[in-house]
N, C-alpha and C positions, 0 to 999 in steps of 0.2 A: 665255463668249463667246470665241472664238478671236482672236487678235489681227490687227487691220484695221491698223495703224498701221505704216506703209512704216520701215524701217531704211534707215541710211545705206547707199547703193550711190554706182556709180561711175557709173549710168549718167546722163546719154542719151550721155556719152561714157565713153573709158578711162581711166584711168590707170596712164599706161605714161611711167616717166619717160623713158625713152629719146626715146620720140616727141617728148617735150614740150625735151629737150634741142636734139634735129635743129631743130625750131622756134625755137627760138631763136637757132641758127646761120643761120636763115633770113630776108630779109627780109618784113619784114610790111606791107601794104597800108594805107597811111594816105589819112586826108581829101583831102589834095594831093600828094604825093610819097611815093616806097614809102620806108617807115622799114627805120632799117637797125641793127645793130647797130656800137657801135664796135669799134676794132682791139683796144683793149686790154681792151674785156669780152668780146669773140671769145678771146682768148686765155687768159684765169681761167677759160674757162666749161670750154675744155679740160683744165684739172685737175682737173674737179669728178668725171671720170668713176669714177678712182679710189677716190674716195669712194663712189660709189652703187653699186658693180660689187661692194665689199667691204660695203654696206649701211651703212654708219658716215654714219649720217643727223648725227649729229652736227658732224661733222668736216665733212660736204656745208653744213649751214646755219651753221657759222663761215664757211667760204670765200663762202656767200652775203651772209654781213652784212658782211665786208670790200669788198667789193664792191659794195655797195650806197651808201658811206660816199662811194666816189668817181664816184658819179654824181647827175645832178641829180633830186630827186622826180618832175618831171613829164615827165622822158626813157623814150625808147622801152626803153632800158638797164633804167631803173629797173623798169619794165614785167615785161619778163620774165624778171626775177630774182623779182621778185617773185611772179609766176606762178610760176615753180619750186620756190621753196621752200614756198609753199602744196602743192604734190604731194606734197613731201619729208613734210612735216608730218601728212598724208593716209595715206602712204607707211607710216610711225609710230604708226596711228591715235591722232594727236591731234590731234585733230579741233578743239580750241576754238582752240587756234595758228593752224590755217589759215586763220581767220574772216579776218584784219587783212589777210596778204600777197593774199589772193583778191578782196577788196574793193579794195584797192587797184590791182588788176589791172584788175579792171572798171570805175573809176571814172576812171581814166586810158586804155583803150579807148573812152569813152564819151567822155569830152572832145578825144581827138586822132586818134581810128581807129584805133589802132594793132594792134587785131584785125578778123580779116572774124567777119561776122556770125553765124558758127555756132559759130565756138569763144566768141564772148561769150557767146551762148544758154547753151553746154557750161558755162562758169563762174558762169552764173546760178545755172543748176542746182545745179550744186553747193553755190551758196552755200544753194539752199531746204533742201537736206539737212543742210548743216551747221549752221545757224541751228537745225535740227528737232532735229536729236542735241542741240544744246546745251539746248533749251526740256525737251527730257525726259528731261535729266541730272538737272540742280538744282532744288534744293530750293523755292528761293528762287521765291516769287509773281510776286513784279517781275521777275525775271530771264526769269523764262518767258513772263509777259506781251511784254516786249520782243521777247525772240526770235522770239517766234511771229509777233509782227505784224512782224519783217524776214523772215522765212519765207515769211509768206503775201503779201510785195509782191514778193518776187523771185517767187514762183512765179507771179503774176497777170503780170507782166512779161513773163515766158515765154512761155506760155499765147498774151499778147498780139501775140508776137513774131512778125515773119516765118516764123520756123523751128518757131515753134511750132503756128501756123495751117497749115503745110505738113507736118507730122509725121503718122506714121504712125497707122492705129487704136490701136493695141497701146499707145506710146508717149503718145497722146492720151489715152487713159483711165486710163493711172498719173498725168502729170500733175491730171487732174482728182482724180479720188482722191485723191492727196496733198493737194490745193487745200482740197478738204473735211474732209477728215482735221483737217490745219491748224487749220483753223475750229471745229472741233469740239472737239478737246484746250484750244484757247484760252477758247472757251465754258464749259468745265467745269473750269476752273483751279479755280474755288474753289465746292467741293462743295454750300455752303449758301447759293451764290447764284449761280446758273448762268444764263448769258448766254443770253436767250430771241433777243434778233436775232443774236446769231452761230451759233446752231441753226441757225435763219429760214435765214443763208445758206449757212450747209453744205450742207442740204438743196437749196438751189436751183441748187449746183455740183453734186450728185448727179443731179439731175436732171437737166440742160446735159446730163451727162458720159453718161448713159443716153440720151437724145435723140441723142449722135450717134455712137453704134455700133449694129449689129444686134447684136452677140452681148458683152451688158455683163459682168464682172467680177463672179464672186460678191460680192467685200468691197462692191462698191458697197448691195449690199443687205443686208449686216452691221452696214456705217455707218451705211444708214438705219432700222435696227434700234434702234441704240444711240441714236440720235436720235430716236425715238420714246418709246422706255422714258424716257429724261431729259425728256422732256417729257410724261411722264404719260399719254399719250396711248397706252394699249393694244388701242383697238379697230383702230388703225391698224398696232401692232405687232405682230397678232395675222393681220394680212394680207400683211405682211410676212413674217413666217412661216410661213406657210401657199404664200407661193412660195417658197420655202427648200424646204421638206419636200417640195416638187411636183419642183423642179428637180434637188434633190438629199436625196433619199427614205435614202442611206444614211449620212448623217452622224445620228447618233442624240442629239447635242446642240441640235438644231434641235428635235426632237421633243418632248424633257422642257422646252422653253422655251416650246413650244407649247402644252402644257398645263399648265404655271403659271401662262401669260400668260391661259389660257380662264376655268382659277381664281380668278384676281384681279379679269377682268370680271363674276362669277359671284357677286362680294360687292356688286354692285348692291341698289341700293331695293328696286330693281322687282322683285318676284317676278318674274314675267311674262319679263324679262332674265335675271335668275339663273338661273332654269331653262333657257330656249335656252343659254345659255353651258355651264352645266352640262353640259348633253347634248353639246357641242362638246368639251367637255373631257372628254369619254369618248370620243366617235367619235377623239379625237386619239391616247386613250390606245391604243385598240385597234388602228385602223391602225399604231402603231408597234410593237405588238407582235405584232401579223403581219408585220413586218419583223424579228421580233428584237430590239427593243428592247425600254426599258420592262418587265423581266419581274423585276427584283429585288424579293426581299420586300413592301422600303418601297411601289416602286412600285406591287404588288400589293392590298398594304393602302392606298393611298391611291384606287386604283380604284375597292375596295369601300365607304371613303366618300363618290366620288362620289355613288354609288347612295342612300346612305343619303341626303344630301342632298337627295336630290330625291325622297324617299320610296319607291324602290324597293325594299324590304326582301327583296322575294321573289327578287331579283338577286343582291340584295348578301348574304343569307343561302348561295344557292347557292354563290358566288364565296369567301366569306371561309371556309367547310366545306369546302370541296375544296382552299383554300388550304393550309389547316391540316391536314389531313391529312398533303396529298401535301408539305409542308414548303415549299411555294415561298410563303405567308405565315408571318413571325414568332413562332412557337410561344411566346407571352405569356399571362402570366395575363389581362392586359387584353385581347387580342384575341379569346381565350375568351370573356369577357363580353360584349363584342360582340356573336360570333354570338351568345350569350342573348338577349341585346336584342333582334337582327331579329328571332329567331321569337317573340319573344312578338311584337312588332308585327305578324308574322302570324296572330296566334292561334294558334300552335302553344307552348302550354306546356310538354307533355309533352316535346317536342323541345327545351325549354330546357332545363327540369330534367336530360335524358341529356347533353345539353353542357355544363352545369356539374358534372354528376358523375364525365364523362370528363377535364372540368379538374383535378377535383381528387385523381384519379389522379395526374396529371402534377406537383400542384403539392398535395403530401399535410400540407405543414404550413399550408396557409392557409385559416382558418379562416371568411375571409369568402364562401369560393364554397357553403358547407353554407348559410350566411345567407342567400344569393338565392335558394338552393334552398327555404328555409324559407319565403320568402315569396311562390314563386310557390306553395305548397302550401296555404300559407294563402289566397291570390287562389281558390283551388280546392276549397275548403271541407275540407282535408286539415289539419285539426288534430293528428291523431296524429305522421303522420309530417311536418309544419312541427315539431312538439315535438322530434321526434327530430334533426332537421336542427337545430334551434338549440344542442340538448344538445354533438352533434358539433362546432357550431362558436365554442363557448364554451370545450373540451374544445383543440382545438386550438389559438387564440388568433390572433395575426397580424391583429387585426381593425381595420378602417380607422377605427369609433367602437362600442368596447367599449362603452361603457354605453346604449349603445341597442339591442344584441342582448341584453345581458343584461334591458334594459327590456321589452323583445320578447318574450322567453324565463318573465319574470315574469309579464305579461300572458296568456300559451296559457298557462301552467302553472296560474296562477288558474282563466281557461278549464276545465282539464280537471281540476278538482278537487284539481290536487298541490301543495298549499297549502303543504308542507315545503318543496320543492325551489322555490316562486314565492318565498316568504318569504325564502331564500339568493340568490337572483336580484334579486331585486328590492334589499336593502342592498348588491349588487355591486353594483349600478344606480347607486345613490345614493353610492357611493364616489366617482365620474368626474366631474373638474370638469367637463368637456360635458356633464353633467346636474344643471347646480348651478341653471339656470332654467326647468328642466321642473317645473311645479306639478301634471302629475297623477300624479308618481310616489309622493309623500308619501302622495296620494288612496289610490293603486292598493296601498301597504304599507299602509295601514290597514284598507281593505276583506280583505288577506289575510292580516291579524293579527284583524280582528273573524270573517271566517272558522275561520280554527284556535279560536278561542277555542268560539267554536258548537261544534266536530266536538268541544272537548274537553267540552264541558259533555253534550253528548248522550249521550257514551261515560260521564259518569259516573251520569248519571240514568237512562241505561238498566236495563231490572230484568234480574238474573243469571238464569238458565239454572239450572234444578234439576237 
């Protein structure tokens, strides 16, 4: 998922300290008479330029703190020093310094007027940003809890604000988004116990924030995205997706989310569900890969178990044979056996058998692909060559449970009268602890030890030849 979650910016204002200096040499509009600055912090603020023109932020916020020393807390003085140096601080991206001097700017605009009402909105703002950078710095649970919720009251502040109700589309639908955002980072602070009402509200600022624009903000519907998946809820998220991939058809990570998300509703109860889904998760797959996407290997094989899923064999046989072929599926011994799989589920044997003997071309020391082959031969009344197929893959080895081809191998050799080479087969059998609780092996060497014993007794009682 690409990242929805707004970064510190400067906006809905600048930061520009020069302006913010001019400001301060300027009287400011208070509750009853316009505030003014004194003579003698008019006069310090004139050294400060020095300092900010050569960038020595540091040297700028000593002259700020001596300055501050000789003015009273709730002075207009105090005021825009203190606005300043929060820019300085800004200025230096250090961001969690600015929290204290910005706060106090606004808190004393708020008690004496000492700003008009749009640079206060400008330092709200600010503070929702910095509040946010601080919540998704640290580590710390409480810390982020706190922050978010001084985050998400100044941004509601705003929002609420004169300036805020009069603000532009553009600017109206970042605040909203961030408003959500907020909610949502808060929500899922802690992973194994996620805030089902702060979901609840994020989604209802998404929604606000989609109601009042015509043309919303992709993240708006990334967020609500992320807000669905958290709440388990993927038939919902799976609509949301699906205007994702409508809207914006060339982002190809909308797509492979689109059909994971078909996937996941497709492990339903309900046959009846799993299958529509199923088949969603293939129409999803295929429109993306008429676009382009979607066409990697995995992807390729994970297509062809759709199909298998839902019992399309004669699909997924097609699709996983041409895959492997033309190389665009994972040339595996296992997905060799696969195709085997569908075409027997087609009833095509023969077709099996030539695909597990073109496996094991490719794949010459593994001795379990002559074993499948053994056994579709045997399925086929083909006892000669199932004999021969188990001899070969007995002969090679690599076998997933040795003594049950060798048990196998014992059994058609009895079969076919080769009571020597069954009798060998068969104590290989019985060598392999996975066959220490098969009780008809002991049967199956006895019956082909009381055999040889017959072929020997006949050969001796037979009368010679004159």
């Amino acid at each position: 998922m690409p990242d929805i979650f707004p970064q510190f910016s400067s906006r809905p204002g600048r930061l520009a300290l020069i302006l913010v200096l001019a400001l301060a040499a300027s009287p400011r509009s208070g509750a009853n008479e316009p505030a003014q600055l004194t003579e003698r912090t008019s006069e310090e603020l004139n050294k400060l330029k020095p300092y900010t023109d050569a960038k020595n932020w540091e040297g700028a916020l000593a002259l700020l703190d001596r300055m501050q020393t000789n003015v009273g807390p709730t002075t207009y003085d105090f005021a825009i020093i203190a606005d300043i140096k929060s820019k300085i601080y800004m200025s230096k991206s250090d961001y969690a310094k600015a929290i204290e001097p910005m706060e106090a700017t606004v808190r004393l605009a708020d008690a004496y007027g000492y700003f008009d009402e749009h640079d206060v909105a400008e330092k709200v703002y600010y503070l929702v940003q910095l509040f946010y950078q601080e919540a998704t710095a640290t580590k710390s649970v409480a810390l982020q809890q706190q922050y978010f919720n001084k985050s998400a009251g100044y941004i509601k502040r705003w929002i609420n604000s004169p300036v805020g109700k009069a603000t532009g589309d553009a600017q109206r639908q970042d605040a909203a988004l961030l408003y959500a955002s907020i909610l949502y980072n808060e929500a899922i602070i802690n992973p194994e116990k996620i805030d089902a009402k702060l979901l609840k509200q994020s989604q209802a600022e998404i929604d606000s924030g989609l109601l009042g624009t015509p043309r919303p903000k992709e993240t708006f519907y990334v967020l609500m995205l992320a807000i669905a998946q958290q709440e388990g809820n993927y038939a919902r998220a799976s609509e949301v997706l699906e205007l994702l991939v409508k809207q914006y058809p060339g982002k190809k990570d909308y797509w492979s989310q689109l059909v994971a998300t078909y996937l996941n509703l497709a492990l339903d109860k309900s046959e009846e569900k799993s299958r529509q889904y199923n088949i969603r998760a293939i129409l999803a797959a295929e429109r993306s890969q008429a676009l382009g996407f979607g066409k990697t290997p995995k992807d390729n094989f994970n297509l062809v178990g759709i199909y298998i899923n839902l019992g399309q064999y004669g699909k997924a046989t097609e699709l996983l044979h041409a895959g492997l072929r033309k190389k665009t599926i994972e040339s595996t011994q296992k997905n060799w056996e696969y195709l085997a799989y569908s075409y027997q589920q087609v009833d095509k044997p023969y077709q099996a058998i030539d695909v597990l003997k073109e496996a094991a071309v490719q794949f010459p020391r593994s001795g379990q692909l002559d074993y499948q082959v053994a056994q579709i031969y045997y399925s086929l009344d083909k006892g000669e060559e199932a004999y021969r197929s188990l001899s070969a893959a007995v002969a090679k080895g690599n076998l997933e449970k040795p003594g049950a081809v060798y048990n196998f191998l014992a059994y058609i050799g009895f079969e076919r009268r080769r009571y020597d080479e069954a009798l060998i087969a068969v104590n290989k059998a019985i060598s392999y602890t996975e066959s220490s609780h098969d009780t008809q092996l002991p049967r199956l060497k006895q019956a082909i030890e009381d055999a040889i014993k017959e072929r020997n007794q006949v050969k001796t009682t037979a009368p010679r030849s004159l």
